[in-house]
C-alpha positions in Angstrom: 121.9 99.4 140.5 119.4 101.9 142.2 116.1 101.6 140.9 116.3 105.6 140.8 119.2 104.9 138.4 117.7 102.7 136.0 114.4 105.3 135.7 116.9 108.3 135.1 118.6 105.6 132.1 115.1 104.6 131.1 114.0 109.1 130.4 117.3 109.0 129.0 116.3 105.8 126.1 112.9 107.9 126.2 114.6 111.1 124.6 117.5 109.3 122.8 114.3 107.5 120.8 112.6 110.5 119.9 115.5 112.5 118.6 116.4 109.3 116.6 113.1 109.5 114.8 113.6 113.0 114.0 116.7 112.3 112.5 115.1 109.4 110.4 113.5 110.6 106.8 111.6 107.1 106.5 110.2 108.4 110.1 109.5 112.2 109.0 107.7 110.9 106.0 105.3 107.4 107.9 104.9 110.3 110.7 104.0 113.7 109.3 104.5 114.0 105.7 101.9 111.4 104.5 99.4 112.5 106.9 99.7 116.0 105.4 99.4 114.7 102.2 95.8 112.7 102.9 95.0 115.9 104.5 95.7 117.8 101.3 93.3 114.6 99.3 90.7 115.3 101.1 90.3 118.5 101.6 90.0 118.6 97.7 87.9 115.6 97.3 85.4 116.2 100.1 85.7 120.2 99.7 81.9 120.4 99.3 81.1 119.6 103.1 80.0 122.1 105.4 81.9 121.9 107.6 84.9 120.9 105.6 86.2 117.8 106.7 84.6 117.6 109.7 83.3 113.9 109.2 86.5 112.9 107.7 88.7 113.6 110.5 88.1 110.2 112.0 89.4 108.7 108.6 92.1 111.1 108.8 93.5 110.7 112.5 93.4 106.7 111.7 95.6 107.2 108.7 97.7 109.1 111.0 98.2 106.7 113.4 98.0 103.8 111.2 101.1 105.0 109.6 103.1 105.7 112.7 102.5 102.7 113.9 102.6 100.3 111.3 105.6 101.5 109.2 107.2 104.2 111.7 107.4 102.3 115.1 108.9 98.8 112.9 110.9 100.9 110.4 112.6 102.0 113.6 113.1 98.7 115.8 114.5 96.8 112.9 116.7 99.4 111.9 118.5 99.8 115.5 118.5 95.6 115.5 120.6 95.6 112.2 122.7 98.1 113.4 123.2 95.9 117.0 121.5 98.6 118.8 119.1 96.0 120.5 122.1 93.6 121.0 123.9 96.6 122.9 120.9 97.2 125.1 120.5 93.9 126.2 124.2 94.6 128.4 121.8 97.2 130.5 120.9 96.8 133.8 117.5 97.6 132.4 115.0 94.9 131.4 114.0 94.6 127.5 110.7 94.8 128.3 111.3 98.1 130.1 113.2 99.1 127.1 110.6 98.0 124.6 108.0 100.2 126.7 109.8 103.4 126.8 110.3 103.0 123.0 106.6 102.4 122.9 105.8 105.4 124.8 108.2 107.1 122.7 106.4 106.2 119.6 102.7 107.4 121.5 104.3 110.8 122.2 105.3 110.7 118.2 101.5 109.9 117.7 100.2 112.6 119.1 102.3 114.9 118.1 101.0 114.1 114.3 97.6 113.7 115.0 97.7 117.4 116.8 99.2 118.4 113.7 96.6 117.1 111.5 93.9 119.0 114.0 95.7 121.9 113.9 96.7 122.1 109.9 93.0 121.4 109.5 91.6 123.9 111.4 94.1 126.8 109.9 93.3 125.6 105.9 89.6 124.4 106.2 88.4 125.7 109.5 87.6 122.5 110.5 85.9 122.4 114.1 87.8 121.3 116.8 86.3 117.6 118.3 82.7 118.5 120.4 84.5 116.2 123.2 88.4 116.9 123.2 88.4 114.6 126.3 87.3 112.0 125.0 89.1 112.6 121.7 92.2 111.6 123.7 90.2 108.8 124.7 89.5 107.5 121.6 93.3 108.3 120.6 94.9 106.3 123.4 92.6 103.3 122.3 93.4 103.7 118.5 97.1 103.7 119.1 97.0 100.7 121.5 95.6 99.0 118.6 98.0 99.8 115.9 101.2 100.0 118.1 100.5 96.4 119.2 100.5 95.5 115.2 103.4 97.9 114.7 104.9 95.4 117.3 104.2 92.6 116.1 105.4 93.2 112.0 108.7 94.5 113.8 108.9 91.2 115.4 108.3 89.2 112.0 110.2 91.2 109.7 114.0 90.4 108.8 114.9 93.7 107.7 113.6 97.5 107.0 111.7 96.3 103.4 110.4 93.0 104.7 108.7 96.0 107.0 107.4 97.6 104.1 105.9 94.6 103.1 104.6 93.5 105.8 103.2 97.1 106.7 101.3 97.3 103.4 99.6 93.9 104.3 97.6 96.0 107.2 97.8 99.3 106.0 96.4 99.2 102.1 93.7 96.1 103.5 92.6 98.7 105.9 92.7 101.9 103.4 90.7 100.3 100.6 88.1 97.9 102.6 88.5 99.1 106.2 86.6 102.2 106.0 89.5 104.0 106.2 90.9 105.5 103.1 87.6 105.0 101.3 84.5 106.2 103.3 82.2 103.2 104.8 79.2 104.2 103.1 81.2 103.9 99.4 82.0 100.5 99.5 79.8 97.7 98.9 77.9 95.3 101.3 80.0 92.9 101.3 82.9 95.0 101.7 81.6 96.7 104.7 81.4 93.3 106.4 84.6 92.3 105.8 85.4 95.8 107.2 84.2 94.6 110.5 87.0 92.3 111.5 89.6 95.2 110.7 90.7 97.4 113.7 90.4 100.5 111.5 86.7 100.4 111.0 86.7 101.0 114.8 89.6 103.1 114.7 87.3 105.7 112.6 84.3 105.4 114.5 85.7 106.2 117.8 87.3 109.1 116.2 84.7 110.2 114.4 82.4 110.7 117.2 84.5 113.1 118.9 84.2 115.5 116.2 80.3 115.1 114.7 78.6 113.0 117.2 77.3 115.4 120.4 76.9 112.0 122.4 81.0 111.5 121.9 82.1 108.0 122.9 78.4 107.0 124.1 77.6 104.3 122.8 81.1 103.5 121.4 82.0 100.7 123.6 82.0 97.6 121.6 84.6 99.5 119.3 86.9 100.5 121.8 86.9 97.0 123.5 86.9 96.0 119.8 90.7 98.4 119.5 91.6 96.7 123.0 91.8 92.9 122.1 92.6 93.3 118.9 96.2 95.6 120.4 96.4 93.3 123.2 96.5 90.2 120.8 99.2 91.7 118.5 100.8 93.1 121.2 101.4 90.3 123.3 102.1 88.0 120.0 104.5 91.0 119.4 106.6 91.1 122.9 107.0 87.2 122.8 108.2 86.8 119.1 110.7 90.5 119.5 114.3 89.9 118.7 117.1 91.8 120.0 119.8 90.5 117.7 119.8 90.4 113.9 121.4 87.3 113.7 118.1 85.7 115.5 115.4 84.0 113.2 111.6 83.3 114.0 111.0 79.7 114.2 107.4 77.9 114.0 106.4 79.2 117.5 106.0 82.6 115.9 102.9 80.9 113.0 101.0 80.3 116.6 101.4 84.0 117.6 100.1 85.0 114.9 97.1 82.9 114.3 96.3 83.9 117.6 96.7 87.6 117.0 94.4 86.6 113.6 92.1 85.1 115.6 91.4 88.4 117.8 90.6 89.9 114.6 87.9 87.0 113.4 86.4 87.1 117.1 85.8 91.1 116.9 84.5 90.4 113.3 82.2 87.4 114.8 81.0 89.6 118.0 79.9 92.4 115.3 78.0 90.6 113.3 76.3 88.5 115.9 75.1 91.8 117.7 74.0 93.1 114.0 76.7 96.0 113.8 77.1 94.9 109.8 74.3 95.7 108.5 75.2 97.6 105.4 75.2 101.3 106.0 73.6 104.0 103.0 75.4 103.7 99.5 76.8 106.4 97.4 78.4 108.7 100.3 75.4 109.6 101.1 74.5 110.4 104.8 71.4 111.8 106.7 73.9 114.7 107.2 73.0 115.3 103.3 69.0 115.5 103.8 68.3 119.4 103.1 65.4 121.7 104.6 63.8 121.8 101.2 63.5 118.0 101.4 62.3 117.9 104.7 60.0 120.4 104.1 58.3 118.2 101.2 57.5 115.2 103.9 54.0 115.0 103.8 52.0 113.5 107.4 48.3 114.3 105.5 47.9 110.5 105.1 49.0 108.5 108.0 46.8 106.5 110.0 45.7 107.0 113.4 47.8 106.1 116.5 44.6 104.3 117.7 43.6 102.7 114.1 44.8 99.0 113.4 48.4 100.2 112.0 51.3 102.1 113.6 49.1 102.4 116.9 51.1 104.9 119.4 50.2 105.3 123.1 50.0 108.9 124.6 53.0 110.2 125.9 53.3 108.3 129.6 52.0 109.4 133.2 52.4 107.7 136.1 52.3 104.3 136.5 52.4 103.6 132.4 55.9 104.4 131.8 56.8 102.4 135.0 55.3 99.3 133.4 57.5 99.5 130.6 60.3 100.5 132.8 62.1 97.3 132.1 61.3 97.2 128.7 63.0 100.8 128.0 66.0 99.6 129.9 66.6 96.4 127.5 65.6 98.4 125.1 68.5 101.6 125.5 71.0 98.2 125.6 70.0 96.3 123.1 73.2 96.4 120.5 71.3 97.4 117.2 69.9 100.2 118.2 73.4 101.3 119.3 75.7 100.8 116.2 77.7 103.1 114.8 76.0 104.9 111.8 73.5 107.0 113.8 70.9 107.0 111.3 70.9 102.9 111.0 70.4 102.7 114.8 67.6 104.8 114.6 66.1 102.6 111.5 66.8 99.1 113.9 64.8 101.3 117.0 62.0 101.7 114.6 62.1 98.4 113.1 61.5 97.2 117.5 58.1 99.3 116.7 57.2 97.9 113.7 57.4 94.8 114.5 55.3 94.6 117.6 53.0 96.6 115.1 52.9 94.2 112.3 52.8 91.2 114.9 50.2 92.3 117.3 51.8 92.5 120.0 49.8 93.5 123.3 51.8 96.2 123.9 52.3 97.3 120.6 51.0 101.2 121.3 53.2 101.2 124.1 56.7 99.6 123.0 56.2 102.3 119.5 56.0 105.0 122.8 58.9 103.7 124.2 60.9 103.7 120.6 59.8 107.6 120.3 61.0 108.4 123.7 64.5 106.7 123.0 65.0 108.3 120.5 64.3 112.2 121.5 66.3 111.0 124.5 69.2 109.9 122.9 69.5 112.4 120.1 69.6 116.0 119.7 66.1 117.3 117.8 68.3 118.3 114.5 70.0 115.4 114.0 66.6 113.6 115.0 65.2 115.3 111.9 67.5 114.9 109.9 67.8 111.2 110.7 64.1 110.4 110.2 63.6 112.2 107.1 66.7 110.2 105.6 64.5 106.6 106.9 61.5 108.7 105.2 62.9 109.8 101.8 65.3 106.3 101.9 63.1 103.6 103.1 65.1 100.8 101.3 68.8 101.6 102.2 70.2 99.9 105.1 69.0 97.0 106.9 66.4 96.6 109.1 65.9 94.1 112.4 62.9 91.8 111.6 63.4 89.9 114.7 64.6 90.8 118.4 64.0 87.8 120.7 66.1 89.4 123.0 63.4 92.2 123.4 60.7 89.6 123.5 59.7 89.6 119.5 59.9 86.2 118.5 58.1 86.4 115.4 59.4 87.4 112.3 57.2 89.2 109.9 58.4 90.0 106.2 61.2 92.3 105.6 59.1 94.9 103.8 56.5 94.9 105.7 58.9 96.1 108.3 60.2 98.7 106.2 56.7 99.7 105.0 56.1 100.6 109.4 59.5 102.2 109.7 58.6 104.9 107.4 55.3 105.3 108.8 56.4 105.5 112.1 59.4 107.7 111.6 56.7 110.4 109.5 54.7 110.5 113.1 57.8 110.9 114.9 59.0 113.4 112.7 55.6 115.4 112.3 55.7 115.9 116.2 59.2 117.2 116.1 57.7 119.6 113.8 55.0 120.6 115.2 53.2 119.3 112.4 51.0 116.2 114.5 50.2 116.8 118.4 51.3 114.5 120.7 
């Protein structure tokens, strides 16, 4: 058969998949009803934002998806193998695995058409702002649902029939709501639930998301979560495609425990890269953001008592001319890649920048006044003057939350001065940073 042939059969499995979901009320529901109803929950729970739900939309697009994926896009599969759908197909002059795509594509279309919704709905009952980068929104989006329609894959693969699904399904999705960041905000749960949060897929689903919408640097600086999204969907997904069965009758042997440790162990690698490159430090408790600092608390900072930028603590060189800023020229650029100082939480990479500062400060390091210049300069570069503010005065008026970097051989700092002490410097230097954004100290 033509080639032509088989594409016009394979549009034709395209739309014959979608107008079977619609026709599905365990697909209406996974697909737009629960998102709605999330949408609805949080909208009352978090109605006290301004902008309403603008920094929950990543949370809400991952449920989105999650659901689709995870409980729609198996549901589905299974159901057509019971009813010897898949066993029909395999009589096509069309390879599964072409088959298996276009129902994946299928599914992505499906995806996006609830995750528009969800935009949409929030926009016309909150007024929710549109994402700063719709670009690379759809970026993040095409990432996300790799992930999750590789694990959607895989649980159709394992499961015998439509509830072992369910059961399966819940093993990812309620993990992922009540520990993953997802469901529950990030900065709610615990420490050590935010580290165990750092081998799931959704805690990188919501960040990726999320920056679309509040962060005006978009998907700068998101990399390690969308490589992160990447192998953890291309493990599942592959584990998935090898373990599919077209007929009911078919069983999983012991080749398909090996598929899935290896799809496991995508997840402990991604949870092992994180916390090796210090994305787990444990982000502010209580909900609390330096979105929440106010102009009256700002205004209360006080830069009457700091010391010199030439006296023996927190020295700061002059702002560079010439031939200075070339001699730190390398240091800047290990510095703007060094991995702490680009995690997610914008506020806690600002606190690991300053903690590069402070400990050149505490530890005398010859270059001390000039590293603390390159820190400043990183910062104003990298982030816009409000949320700069806001930022420091939250290291200012918080000096204990979060974690701090004590020790960055990789930038040179081999020494490792105490823990406060470092914190002590960080709010020091973020008040001089802070009083020149001000105008309150010349620079």
């Amino acid at each position: 058969m033509s080639r032509a042939r088989v594409g016009r059969g394979l549009a034709r499995h395209f739309l014959l998949t979608l107008a079977l979901n619609f026709r599905s009320r365990q697909a209406i529901v996974y697909g737009y009803l629960v998102p709605v109803l999330f949408l609805l929950a949080f909208g009352g729970i978090f109605r006290g934002d301004t902008p309403l739900l603008q920094h929950e939309m990543g949370q809400l697009l991952t449920i989105s998806i999650l659901g689709g994926a995870c409980f729609g896009l198996p549901t589905a599969l299974v159901s057509e193998r019971e009813r010897g759908l898949w066993r029909r197909y395999r009589l096509l002059p069309a390879s599964m695995g072409s088959l298996l795509a276009s129902t994946l594509v299928a599914r992505l279309v499906l995806l996006a058409s609830a995750a528009l919704m969800q935009v949409a709905l929030a926009r016309i009952i909150y007024g929710t702002p549109f994402p700063l980068n719709p670009a690379q929104a759809l970026v993040a989006f095409l990432f996300v649902a790799f992930s999750f329609l590789g694990l959607g894959l895989l649980v159709a693969a394992l499961a015998d029939d439509v509830p072992a699904v369910q059961a399966l399904g819940q093993c990812l999705f309620l993990p992922m709501i009540m520990l993953g960041g997802v469901g529950v905000p990030l900065t709610v749960l615990p420490a050590w639930a935010q580290a165990i949060a750092g081998f799931m897929p959704g805690r990188y689903a919501v960040e990726a998301l999320q920056r679309c919408f509040s962060d005006s640097r978009g998907l700068q600086g998101a990399g390690f979560s969308l490589v992160a999204l990447a192998v953890i969907g291309a493990a599942a997904g592959i584990a998935g495609a090898r373990l599919f069965r077209w007929d009911a009758g078919r069983h999983t042997g012991r080749a398909a425990f090996a598929w899935v440790l290896a799809a496991l162990l995508a997840w402990a690698a991604v949870g092992v890269a994180a916390a090796m490159t210090g994305r787990l430090e444990p982000l502010g408790p209580g909900g609390e953001t330096f979105e929440s600092i106010t102009d009256e608390q700002i205004a209360r900072i006080s830069f009457d008592d700091l010391p010199g930028d030439n006296e023996f603590a927190t020295r700061l060189a002059p702002p560079f001319r010439g031939a200075d800023g070339e001699r730190m020229g390398g240091f800047a650029t290990a510095l703007r890649a060094w991995a702490p100082g680009r995690v997610g939480d914008p506020a806690q990479a600002a606190r690991n920048l300053l903690s590069v500062a402070s400990n050149a400060d505490v530890t005398a390091n010859y270059r001390e006044a000039e590293i603390a210049r390159v820190v400043f300069d990183l910062l104003r570069e990298r982030y816009k003057r409000e949320q700069l503010v806001r930022m420091l005065a939250w290291i200012i008026l918080n000096p204990d939350e979060g974690g701090v970097v004590a020790q960055a051989p990789e930038l040179g700092l081999q020494r490792r001065p105490p823990e406060p002490i470092i914190r002590d410097r960080n709010s020091l230097y973020a008040r001089k940073l802070l009083g020149r954004l001000l105008g309150k100290i010349p620079d």
